[in-house]
HTML snippet that shows the backbone in 3Dmol.js (N, CA, C, O; Angstrom):
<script src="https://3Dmol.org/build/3Dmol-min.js"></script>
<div id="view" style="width:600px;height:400px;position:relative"></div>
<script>
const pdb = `
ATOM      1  N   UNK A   1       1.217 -18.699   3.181  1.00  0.00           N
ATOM      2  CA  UNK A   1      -0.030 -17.921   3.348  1.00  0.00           C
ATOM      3  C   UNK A   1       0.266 -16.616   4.084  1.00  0.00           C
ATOM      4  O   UNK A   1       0.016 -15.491   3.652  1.00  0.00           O
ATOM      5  N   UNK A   2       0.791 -16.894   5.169  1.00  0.00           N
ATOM      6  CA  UNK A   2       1.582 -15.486   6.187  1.00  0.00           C
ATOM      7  C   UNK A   2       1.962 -14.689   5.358  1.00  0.00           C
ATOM      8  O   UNK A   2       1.331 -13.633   5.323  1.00  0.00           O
ATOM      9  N   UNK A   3       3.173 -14.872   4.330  1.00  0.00           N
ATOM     10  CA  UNK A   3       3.907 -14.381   3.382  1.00  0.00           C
ATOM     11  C   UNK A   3       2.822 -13.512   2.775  1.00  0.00           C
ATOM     12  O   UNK A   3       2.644 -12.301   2.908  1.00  0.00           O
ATOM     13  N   UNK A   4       2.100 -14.458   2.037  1.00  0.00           N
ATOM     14  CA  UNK A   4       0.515 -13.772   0.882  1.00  0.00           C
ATOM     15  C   UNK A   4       0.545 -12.497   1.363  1.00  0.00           C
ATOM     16  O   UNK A   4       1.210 -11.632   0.793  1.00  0.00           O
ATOM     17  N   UNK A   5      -0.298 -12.204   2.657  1.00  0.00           N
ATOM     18  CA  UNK A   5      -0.820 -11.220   3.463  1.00  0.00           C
ATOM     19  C   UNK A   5       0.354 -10.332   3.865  1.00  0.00           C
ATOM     20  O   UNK A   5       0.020  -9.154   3.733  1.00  0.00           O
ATOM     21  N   UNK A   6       1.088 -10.408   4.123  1.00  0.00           N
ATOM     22  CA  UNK A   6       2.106  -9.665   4.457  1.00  0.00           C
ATOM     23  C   UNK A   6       2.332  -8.805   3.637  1.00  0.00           C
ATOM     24  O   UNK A   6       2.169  -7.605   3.855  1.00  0.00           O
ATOM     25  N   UNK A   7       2.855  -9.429   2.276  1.00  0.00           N
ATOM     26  CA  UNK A   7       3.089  -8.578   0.983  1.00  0.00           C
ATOM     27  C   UNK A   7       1.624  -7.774   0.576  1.00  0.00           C
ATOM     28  O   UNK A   7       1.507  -6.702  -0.018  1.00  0.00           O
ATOM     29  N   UNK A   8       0.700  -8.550   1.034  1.00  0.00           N
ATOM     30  CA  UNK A   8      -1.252  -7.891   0.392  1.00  0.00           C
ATOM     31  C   UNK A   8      -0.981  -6.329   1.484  1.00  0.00           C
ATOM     32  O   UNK A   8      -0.937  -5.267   0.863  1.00  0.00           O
ATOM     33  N   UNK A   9      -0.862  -6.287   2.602  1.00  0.00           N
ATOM     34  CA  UNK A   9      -0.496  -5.041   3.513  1.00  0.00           C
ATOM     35  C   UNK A   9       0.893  -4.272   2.716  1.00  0.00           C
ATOM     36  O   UNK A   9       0.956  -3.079   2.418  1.00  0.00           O
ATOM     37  N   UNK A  10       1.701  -5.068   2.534  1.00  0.00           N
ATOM     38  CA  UNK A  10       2.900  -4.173   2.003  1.00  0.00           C
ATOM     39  C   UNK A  10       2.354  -3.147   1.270  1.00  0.00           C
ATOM     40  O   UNK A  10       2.461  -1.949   1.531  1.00  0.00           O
ATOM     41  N   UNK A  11       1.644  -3.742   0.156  1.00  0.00           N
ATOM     42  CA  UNK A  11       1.201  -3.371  -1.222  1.00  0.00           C
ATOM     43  C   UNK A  11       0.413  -2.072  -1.189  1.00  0.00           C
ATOM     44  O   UNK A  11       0.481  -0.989  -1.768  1.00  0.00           O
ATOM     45  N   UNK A  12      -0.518  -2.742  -0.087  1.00  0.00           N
ATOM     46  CA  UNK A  12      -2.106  -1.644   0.077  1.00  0.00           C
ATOM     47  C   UNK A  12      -1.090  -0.464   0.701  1.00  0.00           C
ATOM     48  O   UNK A  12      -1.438   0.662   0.347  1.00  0.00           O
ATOM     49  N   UNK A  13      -0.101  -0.493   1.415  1.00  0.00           N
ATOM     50  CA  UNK A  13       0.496   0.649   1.942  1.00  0.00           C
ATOM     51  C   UNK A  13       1.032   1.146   1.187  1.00  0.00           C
ATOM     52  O   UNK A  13       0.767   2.311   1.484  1.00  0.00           O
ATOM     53  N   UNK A  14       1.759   1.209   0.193  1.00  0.00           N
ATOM     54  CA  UNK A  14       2.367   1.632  -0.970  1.00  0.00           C
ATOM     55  C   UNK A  14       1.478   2.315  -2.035  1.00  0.00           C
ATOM     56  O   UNK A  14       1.837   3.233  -2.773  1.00  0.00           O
ATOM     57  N   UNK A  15      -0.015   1.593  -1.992  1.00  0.00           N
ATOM     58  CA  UNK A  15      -1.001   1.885  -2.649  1.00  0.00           C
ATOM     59  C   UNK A  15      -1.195   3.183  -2.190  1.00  0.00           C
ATOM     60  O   UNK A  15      -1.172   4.204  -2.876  1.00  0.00           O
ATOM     61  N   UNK A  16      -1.509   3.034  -0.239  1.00  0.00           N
ATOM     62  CA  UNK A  16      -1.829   4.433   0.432  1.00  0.00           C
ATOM     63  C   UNK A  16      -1.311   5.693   0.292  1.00  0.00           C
ATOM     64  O   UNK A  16      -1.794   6.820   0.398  1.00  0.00           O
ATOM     65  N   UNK A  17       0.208   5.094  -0.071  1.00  0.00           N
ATOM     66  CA  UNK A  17       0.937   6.374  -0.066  1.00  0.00           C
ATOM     67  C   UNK A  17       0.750   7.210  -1.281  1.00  0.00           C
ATOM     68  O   UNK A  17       0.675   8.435  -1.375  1.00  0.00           O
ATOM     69  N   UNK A  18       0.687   6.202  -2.269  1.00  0.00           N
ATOM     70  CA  UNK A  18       0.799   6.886  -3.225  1.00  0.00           C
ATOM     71  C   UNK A  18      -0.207   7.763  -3.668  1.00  0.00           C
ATOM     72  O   UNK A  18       0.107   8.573  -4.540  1.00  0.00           O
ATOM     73  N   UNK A  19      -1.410   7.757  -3.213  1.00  0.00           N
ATOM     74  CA  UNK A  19      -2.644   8.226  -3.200  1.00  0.00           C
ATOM     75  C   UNK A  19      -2.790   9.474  -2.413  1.00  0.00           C
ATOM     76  O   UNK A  19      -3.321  10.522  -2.782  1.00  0.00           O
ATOM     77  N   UNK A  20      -2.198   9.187  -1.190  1.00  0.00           N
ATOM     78  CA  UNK A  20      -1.997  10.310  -0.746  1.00  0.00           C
ATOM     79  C   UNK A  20      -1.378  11.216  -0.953  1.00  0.00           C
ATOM     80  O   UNK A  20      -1.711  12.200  -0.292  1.00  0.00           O
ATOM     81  N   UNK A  21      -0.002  11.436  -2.084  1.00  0.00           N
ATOM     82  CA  UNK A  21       0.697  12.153  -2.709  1.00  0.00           C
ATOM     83  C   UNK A  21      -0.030  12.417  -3.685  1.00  0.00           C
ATOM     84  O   UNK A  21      -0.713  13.441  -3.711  1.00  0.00           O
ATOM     85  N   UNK A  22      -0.014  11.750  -4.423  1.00  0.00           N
ATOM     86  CA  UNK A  22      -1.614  12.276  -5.835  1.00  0.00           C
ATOM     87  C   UNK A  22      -2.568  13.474  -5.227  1.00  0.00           C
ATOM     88  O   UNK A  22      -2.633  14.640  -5.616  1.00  0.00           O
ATOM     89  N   UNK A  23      -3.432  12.706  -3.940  1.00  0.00           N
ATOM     90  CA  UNK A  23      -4.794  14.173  -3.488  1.00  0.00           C
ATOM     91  C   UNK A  23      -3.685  15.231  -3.145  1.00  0.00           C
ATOM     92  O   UNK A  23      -4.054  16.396  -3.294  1.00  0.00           O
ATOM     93  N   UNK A  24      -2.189  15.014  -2.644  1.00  0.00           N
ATOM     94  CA  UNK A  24      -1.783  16.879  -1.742  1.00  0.00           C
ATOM     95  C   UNK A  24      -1.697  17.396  -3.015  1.00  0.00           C
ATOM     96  O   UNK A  24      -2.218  18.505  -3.131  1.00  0.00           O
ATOM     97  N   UNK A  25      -1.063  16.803  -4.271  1.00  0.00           N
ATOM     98  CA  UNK A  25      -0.229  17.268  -5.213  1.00  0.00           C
ATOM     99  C   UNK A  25      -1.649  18.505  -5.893  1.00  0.00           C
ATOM    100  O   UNK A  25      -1.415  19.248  -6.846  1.00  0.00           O
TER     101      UNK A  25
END
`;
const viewer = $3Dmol.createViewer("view");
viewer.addModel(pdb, "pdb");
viewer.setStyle({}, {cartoon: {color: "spectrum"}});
viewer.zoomTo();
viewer.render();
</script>
């Protein structure tokens, strides 16, 4: 379950970033 969530944060951060490169671009 720890694991689950861990990777669910990994993800959403990866998500973040990438989003945030998309709006500067």
């Amino acid at each position: 379950y720890e694991r689950f969530i861990a990777a669910l944060e990994e993800a959403s951060k990866d998500t973040l970033y990438v989003l945030k490169k998309k709006s500067l671009k």
